[in-house]
N, C-alpha and C positions, 0 to 999 in steps of 0.2 A: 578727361579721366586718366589715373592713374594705373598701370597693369601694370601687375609683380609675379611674372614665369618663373617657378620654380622647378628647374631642371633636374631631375636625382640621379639619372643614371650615372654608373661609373663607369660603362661601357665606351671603351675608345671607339667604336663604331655604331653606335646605339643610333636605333630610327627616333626614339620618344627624343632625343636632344636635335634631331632634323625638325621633328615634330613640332617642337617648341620655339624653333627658329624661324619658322612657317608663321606661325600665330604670329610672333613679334614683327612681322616683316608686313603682314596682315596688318594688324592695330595700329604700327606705324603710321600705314599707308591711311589709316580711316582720322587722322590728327591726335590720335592720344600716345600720351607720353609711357613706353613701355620698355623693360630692362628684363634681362632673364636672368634668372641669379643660379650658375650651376654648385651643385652640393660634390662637386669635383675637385671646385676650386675654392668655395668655404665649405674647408670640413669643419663640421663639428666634433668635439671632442665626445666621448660616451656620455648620458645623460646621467649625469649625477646631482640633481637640485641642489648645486651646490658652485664648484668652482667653476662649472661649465657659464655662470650666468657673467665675469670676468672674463672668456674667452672676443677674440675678436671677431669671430665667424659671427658668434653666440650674438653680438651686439650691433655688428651689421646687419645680418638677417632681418633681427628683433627690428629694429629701426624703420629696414625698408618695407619689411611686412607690415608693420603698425600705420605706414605713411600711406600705403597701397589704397586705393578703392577698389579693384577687385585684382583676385589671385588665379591667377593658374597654376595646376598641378599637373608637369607633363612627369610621366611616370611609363619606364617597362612593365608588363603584366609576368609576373614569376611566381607558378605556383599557385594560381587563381587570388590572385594578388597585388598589392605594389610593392616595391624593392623597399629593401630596410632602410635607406639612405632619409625616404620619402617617410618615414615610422619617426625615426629618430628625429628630423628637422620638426614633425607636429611635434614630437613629446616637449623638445626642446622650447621651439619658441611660443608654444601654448603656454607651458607654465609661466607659477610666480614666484617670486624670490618669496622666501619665509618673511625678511626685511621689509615685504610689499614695493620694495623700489621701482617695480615696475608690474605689469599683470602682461595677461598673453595678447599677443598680436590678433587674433584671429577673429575677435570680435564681431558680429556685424556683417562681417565681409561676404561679396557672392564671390561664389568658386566655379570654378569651371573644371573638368578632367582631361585630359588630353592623354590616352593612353597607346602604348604601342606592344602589338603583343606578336607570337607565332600564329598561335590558333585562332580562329575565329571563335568558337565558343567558352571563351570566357571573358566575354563582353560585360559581364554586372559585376568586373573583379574591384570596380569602383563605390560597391554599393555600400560595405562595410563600413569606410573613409568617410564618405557620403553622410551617412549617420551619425555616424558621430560627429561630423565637424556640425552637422545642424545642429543635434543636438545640446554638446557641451559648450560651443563656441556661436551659438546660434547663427552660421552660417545660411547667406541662401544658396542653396545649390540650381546652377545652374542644370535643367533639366535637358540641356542638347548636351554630348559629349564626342568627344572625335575618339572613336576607336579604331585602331588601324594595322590590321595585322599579315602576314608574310602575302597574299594574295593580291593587297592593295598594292605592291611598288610593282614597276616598270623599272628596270636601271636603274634603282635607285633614287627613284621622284615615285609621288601617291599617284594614282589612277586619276582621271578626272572625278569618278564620283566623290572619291575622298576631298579633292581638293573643294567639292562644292559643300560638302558636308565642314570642314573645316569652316566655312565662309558663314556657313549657316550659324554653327555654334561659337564663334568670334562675335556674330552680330547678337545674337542672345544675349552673350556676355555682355557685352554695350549695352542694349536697351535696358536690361534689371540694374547695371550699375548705375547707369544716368536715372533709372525714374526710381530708385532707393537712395539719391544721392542727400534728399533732402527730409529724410526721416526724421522724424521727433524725437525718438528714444536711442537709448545706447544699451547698449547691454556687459555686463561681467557675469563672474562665476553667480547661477542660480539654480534653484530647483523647484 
């Protein structure tokens, strides 16, 4: 199987881009082939359904995300929320060119969350994201998520329960993407 980490933070010390490095180091280890793609280092340009779909961020993303069998979304929690970096990459590679030359990536795809916050309670800052990627993009959402906020690190490594929790929901990720990999239908923009 195919895993596409999408990294958002733009934090030079961000735990959610440790977070995500964890997962990849994980899937590695389990034989699938896994890349983290940080929104650091393909920026996107602002979403203007227009010149942004000519960008090269815009076309690498589109590309790797479209090619993925399942995605992860490692995300800071700011504000009972995800960072805007993580806003703008949906808007962006969700759409479609007017042209139709291409439709959005997200198709189909299970998701997984991987979030990394201060607080402990605002663990459901995923729930919003959540719905809507099911919805519009008929995502399956993966229902384990790693959330892992200031109480979880020791020096700068996750506590063991996190690391076991992380194990847990990596392996979720795997089994819905392996037994959805052979589905009948595809899906585009419906209602």
């Amino acid at each position: 199987m195919r895993f596409a980490i999408i990294s958002s933070s733009l934090d030079a010390n961000s735990r959610s881009v440790k977070l995500a490095e964890e997962c990849r180091v994980y899937l590695t280890g389990k034989g699938h082939e896994t890349r983290v793609f940080s929104l650091k280092e393909h920026v996107l340009p602002p979403f203007d359904n227009d010149t942004i779909f000519q960008s090269g961020a815009y076309q690498l993303l589109h590309r790797e995300t479209l090619a993925a069998d399942s995605l992860i979304f490692a995300s800071p929690v700011y504000n009972w929320g995800f960072c805007g970096e993580l806003k703008k990459y949906i808007e962006a590679i969700g759409s479609t060119p007017e042209d139709g030359s291409l439709h959005g990536a997200f198709y189909d795809k299970v998701l997984t969350f991987v979030c990394a916050a201060g607080v402990p309670h605002s663990y459901m800052a995923f729930g919003g994201t959540a719905l809507s990627m099911m919805l519009d993009f008929k995502c399956v959402i993966n229902p384990y998520q790693l959330y892992v906020h200031n109480r979880h690190w020791e020096e700068e490594k996750m506590i063991a329960e996190k690391q076991a929790r992380l194990a847990k929901t990596m392996d979720v990720a795997i089994d819905l993407t392996e037994g959805l990999s052979h589905r009948s239908y595809s899906s585009t923009w419906e209602m």
